[in-house]
C-alpha positions as CSV (number, residue, x, y, z in Angstrom):
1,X,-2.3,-16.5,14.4
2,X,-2.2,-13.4,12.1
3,X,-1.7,-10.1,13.8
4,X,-4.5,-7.0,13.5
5,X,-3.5,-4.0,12.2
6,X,-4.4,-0.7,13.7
7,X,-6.1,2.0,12.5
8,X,-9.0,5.0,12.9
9,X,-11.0,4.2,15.9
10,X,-10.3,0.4,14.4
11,X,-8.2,-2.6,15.7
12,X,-5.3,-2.8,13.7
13,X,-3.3,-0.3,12.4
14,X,-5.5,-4.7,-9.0
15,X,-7.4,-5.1,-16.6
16,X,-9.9,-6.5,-18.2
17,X,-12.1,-8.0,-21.5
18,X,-13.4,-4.8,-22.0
19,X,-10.8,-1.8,-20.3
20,X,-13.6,1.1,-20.0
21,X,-11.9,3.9,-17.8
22,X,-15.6,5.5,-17.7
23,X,-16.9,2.2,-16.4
24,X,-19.3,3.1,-13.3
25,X,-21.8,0.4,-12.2
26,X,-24.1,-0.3,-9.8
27,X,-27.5,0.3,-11.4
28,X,-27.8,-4.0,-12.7
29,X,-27.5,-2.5,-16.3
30,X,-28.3,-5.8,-18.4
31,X,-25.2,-7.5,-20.2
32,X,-26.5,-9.3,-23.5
33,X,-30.0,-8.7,-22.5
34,X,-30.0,-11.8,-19.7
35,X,-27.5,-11.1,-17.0
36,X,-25.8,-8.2,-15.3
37,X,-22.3,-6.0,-16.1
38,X,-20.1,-6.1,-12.8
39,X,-17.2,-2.8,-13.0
40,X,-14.2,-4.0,-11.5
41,X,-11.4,-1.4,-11.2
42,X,-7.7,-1.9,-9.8
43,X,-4.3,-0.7,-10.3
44,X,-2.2,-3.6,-11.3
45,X,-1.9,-2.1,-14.8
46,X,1.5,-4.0,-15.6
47,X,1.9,-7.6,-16.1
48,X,2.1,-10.1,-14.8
49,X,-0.8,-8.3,-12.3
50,X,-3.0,-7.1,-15.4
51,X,-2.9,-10.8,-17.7
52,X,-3.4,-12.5,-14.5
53,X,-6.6,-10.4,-13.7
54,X,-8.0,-10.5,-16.9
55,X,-7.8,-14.6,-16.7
56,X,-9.6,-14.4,-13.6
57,X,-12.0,-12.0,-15.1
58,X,-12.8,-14.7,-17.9
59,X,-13.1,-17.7,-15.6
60,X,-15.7,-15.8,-13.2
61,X,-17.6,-15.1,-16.6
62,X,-17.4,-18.8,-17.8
63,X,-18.3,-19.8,-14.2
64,X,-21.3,-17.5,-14.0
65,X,-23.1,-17.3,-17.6
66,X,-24.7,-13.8,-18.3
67,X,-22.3,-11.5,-16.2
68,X,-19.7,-9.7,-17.9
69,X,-17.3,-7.9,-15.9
70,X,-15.8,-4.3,-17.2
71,X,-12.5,-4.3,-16.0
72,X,-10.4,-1.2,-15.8
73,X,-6.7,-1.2,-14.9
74,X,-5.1,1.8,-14.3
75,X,-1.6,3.2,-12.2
76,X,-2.3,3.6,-8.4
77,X,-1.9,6.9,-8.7
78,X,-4.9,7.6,-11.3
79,X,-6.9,5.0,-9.6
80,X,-6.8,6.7,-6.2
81,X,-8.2,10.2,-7.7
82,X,-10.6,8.6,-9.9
83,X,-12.0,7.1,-6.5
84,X,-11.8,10.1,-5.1
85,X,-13.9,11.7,-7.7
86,X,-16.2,8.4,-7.7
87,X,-17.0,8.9,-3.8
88,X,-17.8,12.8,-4.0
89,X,-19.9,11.8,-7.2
90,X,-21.8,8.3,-5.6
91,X,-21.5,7.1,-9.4
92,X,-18.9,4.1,-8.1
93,X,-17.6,1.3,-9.5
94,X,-19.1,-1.7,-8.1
95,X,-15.8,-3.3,-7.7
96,X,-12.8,-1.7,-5.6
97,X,-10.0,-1.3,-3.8
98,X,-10.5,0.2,0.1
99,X,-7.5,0.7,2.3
100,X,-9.2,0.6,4.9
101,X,-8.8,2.9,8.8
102,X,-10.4,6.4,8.3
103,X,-11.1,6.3,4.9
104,X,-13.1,3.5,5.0
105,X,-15.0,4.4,8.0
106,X,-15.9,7.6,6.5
107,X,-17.3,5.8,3.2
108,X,-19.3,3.6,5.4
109,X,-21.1,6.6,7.0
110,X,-22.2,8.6,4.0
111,X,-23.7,4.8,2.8
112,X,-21.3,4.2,-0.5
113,X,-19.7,0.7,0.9
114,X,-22.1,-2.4,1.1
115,X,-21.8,-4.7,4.5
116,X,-20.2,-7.9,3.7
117,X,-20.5,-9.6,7.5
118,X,-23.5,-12.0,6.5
119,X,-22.5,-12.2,2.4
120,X,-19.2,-13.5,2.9
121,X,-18.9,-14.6,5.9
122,X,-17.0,-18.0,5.0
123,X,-14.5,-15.9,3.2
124,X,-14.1,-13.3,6.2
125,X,-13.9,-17.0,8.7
126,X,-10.8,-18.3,6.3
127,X,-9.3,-15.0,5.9
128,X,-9.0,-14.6,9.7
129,X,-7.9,-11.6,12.1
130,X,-6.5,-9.8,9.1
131,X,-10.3,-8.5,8.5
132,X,-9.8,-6.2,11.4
133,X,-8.8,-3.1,9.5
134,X,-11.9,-2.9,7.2
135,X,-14.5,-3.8,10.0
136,X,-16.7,-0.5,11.2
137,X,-18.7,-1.2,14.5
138,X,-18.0,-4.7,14.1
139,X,-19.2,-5.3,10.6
140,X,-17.8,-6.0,7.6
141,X,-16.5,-4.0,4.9
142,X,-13.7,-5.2,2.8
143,X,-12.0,-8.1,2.0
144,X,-8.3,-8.2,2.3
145,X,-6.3,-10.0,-0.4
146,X,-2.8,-8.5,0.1
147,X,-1.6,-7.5,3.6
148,X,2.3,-6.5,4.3
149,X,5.0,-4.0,5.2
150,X,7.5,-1.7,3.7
151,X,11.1,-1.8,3.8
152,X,13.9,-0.6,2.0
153,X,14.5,-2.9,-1.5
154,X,18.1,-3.3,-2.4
155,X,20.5,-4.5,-5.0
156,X,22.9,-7.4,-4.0
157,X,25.1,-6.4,-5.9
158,X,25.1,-3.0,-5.7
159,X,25.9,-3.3,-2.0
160,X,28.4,-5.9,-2.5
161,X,30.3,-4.1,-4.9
162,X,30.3,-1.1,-2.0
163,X,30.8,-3.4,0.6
164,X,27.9,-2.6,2.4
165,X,25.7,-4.5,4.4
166,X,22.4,-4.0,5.5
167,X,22.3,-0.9,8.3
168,X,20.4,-1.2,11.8
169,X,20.6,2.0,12.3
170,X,19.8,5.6,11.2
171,X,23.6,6.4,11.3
172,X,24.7,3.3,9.8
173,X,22.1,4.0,7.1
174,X,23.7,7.3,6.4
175,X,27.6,5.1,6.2
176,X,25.6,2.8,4.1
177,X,24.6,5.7,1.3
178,X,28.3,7.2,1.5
179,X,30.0,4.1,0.9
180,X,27.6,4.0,-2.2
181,X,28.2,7.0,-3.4
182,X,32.2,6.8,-3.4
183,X,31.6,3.3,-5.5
184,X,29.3,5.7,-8.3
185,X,26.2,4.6,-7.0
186,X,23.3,6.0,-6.4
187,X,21.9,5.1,-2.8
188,X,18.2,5.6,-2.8
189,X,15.3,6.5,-5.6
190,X,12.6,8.2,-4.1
191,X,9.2,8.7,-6.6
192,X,8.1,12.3,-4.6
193,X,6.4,13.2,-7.0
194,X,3.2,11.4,-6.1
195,X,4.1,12.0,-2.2
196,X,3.2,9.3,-0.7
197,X,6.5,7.7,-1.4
198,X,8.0,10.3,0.7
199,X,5.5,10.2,3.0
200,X,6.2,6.8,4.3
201,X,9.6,8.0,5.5
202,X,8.2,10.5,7.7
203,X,5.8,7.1,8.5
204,X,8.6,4.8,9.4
205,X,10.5,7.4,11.8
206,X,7.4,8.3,13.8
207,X,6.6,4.5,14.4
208,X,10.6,4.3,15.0
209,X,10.1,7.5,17.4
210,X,7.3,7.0,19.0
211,X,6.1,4.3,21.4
212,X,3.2,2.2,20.4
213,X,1.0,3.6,23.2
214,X,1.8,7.0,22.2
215,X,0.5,6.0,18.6
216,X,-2.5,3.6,19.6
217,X,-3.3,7.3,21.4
218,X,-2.7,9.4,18.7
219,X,-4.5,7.0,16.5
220,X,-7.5,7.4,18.5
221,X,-7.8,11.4,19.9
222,X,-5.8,12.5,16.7
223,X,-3.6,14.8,19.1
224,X,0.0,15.1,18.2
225,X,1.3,17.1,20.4
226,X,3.7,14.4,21.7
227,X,7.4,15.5,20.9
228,X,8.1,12.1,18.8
229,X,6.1,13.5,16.3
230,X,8.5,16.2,15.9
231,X,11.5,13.9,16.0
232,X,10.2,12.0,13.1
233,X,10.4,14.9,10.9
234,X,14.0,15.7,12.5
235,X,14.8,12.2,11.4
236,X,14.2,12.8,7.8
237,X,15.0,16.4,7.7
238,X,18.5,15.0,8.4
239,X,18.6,11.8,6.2
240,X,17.5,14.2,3.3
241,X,20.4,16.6,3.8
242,X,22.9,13.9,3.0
243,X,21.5,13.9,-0.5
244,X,21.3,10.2,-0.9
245,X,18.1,10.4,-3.6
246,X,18.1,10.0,-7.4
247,X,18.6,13.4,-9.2
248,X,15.1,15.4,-9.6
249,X,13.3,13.4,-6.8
250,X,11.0,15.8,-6.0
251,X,9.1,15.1,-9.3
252,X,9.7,11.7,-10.0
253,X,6.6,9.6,-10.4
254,X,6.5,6.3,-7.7
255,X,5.5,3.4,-10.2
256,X,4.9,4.6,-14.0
257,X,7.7,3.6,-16.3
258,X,11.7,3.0,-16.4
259,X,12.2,6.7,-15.4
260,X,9.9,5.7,-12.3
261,X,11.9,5.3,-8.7
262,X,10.3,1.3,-9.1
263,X,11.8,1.6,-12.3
264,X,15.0,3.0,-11.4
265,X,15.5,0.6,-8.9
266,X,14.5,-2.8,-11.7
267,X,17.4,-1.6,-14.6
268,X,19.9,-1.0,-12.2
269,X,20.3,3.0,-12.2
270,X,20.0,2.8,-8.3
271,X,21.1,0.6,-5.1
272,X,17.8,1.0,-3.6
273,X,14.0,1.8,-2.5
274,X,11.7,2.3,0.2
275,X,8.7,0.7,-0.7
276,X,6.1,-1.9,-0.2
277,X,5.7,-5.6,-0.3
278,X,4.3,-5.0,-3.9
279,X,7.6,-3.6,-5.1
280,X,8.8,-7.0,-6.6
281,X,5.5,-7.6,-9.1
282,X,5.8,-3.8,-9.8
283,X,9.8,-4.3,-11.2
284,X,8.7,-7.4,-13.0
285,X,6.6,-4.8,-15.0
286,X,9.2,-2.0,-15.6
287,X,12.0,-4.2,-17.5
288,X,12.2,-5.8,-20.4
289,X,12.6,-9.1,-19.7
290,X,10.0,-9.1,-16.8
291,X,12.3,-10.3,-14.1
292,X,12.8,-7.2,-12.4
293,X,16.0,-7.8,-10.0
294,X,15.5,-11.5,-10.0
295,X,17.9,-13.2,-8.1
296,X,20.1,-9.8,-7.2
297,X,16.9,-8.7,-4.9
298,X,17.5,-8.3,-1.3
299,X,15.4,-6.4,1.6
300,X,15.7,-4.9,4.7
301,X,14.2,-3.1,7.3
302,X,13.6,0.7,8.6
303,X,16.6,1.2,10.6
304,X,16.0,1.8,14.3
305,X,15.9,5.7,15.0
306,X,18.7,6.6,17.9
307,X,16.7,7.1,21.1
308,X,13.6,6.3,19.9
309,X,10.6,4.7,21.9
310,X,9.3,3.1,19.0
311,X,10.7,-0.6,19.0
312,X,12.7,-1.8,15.8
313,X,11.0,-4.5,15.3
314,X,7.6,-3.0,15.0
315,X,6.5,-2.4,11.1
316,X,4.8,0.0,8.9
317,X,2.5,-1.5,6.7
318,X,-1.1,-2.0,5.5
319,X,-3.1,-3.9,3.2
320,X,-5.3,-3.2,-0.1
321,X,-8.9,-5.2,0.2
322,X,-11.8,-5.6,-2.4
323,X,-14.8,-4.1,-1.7
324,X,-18.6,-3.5,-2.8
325,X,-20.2,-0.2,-3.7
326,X,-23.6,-0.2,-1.9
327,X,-25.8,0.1,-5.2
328,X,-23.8,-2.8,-6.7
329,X,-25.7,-5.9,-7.9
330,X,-25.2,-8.9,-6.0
331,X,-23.2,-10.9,-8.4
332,X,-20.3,-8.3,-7.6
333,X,-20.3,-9.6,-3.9
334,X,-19.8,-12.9,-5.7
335,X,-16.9,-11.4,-7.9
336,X,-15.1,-10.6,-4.7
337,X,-15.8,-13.4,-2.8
338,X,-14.2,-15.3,-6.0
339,X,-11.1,-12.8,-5.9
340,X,-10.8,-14.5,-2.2
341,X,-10.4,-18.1,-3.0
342,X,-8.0,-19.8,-2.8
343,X,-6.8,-20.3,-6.1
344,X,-7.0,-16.8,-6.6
345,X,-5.1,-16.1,-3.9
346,X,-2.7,-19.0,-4.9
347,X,-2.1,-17.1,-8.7
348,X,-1.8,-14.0,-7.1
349,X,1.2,-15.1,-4.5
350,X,2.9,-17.0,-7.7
351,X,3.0,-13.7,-9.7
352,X,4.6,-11.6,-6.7
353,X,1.6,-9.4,-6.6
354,X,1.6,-9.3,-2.8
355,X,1.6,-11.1,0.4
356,X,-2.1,-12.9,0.2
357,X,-4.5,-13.5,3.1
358,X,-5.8,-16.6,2.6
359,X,-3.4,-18.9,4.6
360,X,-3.6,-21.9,2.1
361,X,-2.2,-19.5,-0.5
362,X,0.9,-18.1,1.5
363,X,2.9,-21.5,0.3
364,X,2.6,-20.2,-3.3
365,X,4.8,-16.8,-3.0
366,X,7.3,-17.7,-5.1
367,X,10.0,-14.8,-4.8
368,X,12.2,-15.9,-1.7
369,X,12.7,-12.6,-0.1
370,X,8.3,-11.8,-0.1
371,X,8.1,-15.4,1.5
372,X,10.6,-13.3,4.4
373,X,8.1,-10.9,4.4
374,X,5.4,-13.0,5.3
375,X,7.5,-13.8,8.7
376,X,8.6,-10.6,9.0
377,X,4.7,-9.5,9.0
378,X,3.9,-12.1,11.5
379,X,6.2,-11.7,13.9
380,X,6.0,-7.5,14.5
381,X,4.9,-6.5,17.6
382,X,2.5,-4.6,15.7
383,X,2.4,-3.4,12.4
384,X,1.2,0.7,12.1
385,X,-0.9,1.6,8.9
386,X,-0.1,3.7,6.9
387,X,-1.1,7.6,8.6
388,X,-2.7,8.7,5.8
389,X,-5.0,6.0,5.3
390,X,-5.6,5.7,9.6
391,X,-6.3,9.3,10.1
392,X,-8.6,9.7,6.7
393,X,-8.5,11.6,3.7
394,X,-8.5,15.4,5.0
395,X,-5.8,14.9,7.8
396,X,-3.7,12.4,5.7
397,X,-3.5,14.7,2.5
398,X,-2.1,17.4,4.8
399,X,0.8,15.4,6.4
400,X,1.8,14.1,3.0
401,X,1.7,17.7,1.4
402,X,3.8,19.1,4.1
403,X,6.4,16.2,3.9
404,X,6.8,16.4,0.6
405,X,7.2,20.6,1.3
406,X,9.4,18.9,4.0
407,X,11.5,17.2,1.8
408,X,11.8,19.5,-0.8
409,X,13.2,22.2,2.2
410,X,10.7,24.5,2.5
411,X,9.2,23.0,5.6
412,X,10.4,22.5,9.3
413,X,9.8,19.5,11.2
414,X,7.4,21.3,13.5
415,X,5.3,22.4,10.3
416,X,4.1,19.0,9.3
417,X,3.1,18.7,13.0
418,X,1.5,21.8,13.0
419,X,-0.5,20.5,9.3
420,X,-1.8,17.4,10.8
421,X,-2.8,18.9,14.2
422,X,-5.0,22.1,12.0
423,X,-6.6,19.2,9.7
424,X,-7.6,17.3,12.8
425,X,-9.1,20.4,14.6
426,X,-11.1,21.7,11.5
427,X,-12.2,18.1,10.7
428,X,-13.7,17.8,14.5
């Protein structure tokens, strides 16, 4: 049985025929003259993710005469402000992408996300227990189509040539990164620049810190005064003083180009990366030939934090699931409910997009170390999402501007406490 994920006051803890960047929907503008114009936006804006999305656009159009879908690809960063903008606005796109916890709940009270209990409920009934995190009060709200964990991504034979194996630990992570660095490697690429990659250290450590209790509570009250939280940020404070990043970090975009940390990571100019499950699909897309690491790809986990309560095997994690904007036209519900089937899901696993949600698509995941994953997922006692997307926009965007302030040494440990703790009091 799949395992819930648990976020905000929830259980649980990517273009196109026609690329429009300005294309908001919602208001059943007529396509042709006889049918409707679905907006679609999503962020897989390198191949294989953006060919194989604009093939499924043009199947749902042959499938269902009269509808064009407007499909806009763009990086993850860009996508996530021009949501932003989209919410504060209410002129949305009527296809999306919701991460679900706090974010969505607060969507679903000011009325911009559309109930999709009754719509799709055979889809939500295949997809299973990994609905959880975009359910409000029991109904509803997204669909999930990719749901995983981070880790750190590694090159073979980078770490073979250091003769390093995979650390357990915090300090054996540390012996990993200097036995790198005296074979002229560079240990870890980090994109800070967009934050959040940084951010999901200070993530890791805290669910490596703290017990899942502790969390769960956390989660709920949004009180951090528990000393863990503090540890976290002691954790990294110390990882980062061992310098073990590419050169100018602290500005160095997460996904966009070979300069990128993805990108660093796919042509070889680093051992390895903290990132997501998506990380393979994303190198494909940064190197020439479109193999990424290929065969030289390895993973591994966060290492345990010494005398942490969190337990090691727990993950970090979270999923990205497609949604409907509440003025949307009701062909858009059957867009998504398409993006959910199972050969869909089957194309998306085959072109290492993700880890799908369907579970007669998990077969098709091609790379060997994401079909790992999909254990790895499974068997966690629990998998954390991702802070910033649990605690909500206001609180979230504080922790990760302090741990970037963190990393870049002009903020203590007990500062990004002290951000996350002011956010949740002013928000109330």
């Amino acid at each position: 049985m799949r395992k819930q994920l648990r976020g905000a006051a929830l259980a649980l803890t990517v273009a196109g025929l026609s690329l429009t960047a300005a294309a908001c929907g919602g208001d059943d503008t007529e396509a042709g003259g006889d049918g409707k114009t679905i907006t679609w936006w999503h962020n897989s804006n390198n191949e294989p993710g953006k060919g194989f999305y604009e093939q499924v656009a043009a199947d749902f159009e042959k499938d269902n005469p009269g509808v064009d879908v407007e499909v806009t690809a763009m990086a993850h960063e860009d996508m996530v402000d021009k949501l932003t903008a989209a919410f504060q606005s209410g002129d949305m796109p009527d296809v999306y992408m919701e991460r679900g916890g706090g974010e969505l709940a607060a969507h679903v009270d000011a009325g911009l996300t559309r109930d999709l209990t009754d719509d799709a409920a055979d889809v939500i009934e295949s997809i299973g227990g990994s609905v959880a995190g975009w359910q409000v009060d029991d109904r509803t709200y997204g669909l999930p189509f990719s749901l995983g964990v981070v880790g750190v991504w590694y090159n073979t034979d980078d770490f073979e040539e250091a003769g390093v194996t995979p650390p357990t630990t915090m300090q054996e992570w540390e012996d990993a990164n200097d036995s790198l660095k005296e074979a002229g490697l560079t240990p870890l690429s980090l994109g800070a620049g967009d934050k959040w990659p940084a951010a999901h250290y200070w993530y890791y450590a805290a669910v490596r810190s703290c017990s899942e209790d502790v969390l769960t509570q956390a989660t709920a009250d949004l009180d951090f005064s528990d000393e863990c939280f503090v540890k976290a940020g002691e954790v990294v404070q110390q990882l980062v003083e061992t310098e073990p990043f590419n050169k100018g970090f602290l500005a160095t975009p997460a996904q966009e180009g070979a300069t990128s940390a993805s990108g660093l990571l796919a042509t070889g100019k680093v051992a390895s990366e903290l990132q997501g499950h998506w990380e393979p699909g994303v190198m494909q897309g940064l190197t020439d030939d479109g193999e990424g690491l290929g065969d030289k790809t390895g993973w591994f986990p966060f290492p345990a934090v010494e005398g942490g309560e969190g337990d090691p095997t727990a993950a970090l994690g979270g999923g990205d699931a497609w949604a409907v904007s509440a003025k949307a036209p009701d062909s858009a519900v059957d867009l998504v409910t398409y993006l959910l089937s199972e050969d869909v899901q089957r194309g998306f696993a085959e072109n290492d997009m993700g880890l799908p949600t369907v579970p007669a698509a998990t077969d098709a995941v091609t790379n060997p170390v994401l079909g790992d994953l999909i254990q790895v997922r499974d068997d966690a006692p629990y998998v954390q999402l991702y802070f910033d997307t649990a605690f909500g926009e206001s609180i979230g965007g504080a922790m990760n501007d302090e741990i970037a302030l963190l990393f870049a040494g002009k903020a203590t440990p007990q500062d990004v406490v002290d951000a996350m703790q002011q956010a949740a009091d002013e928000q109330g």
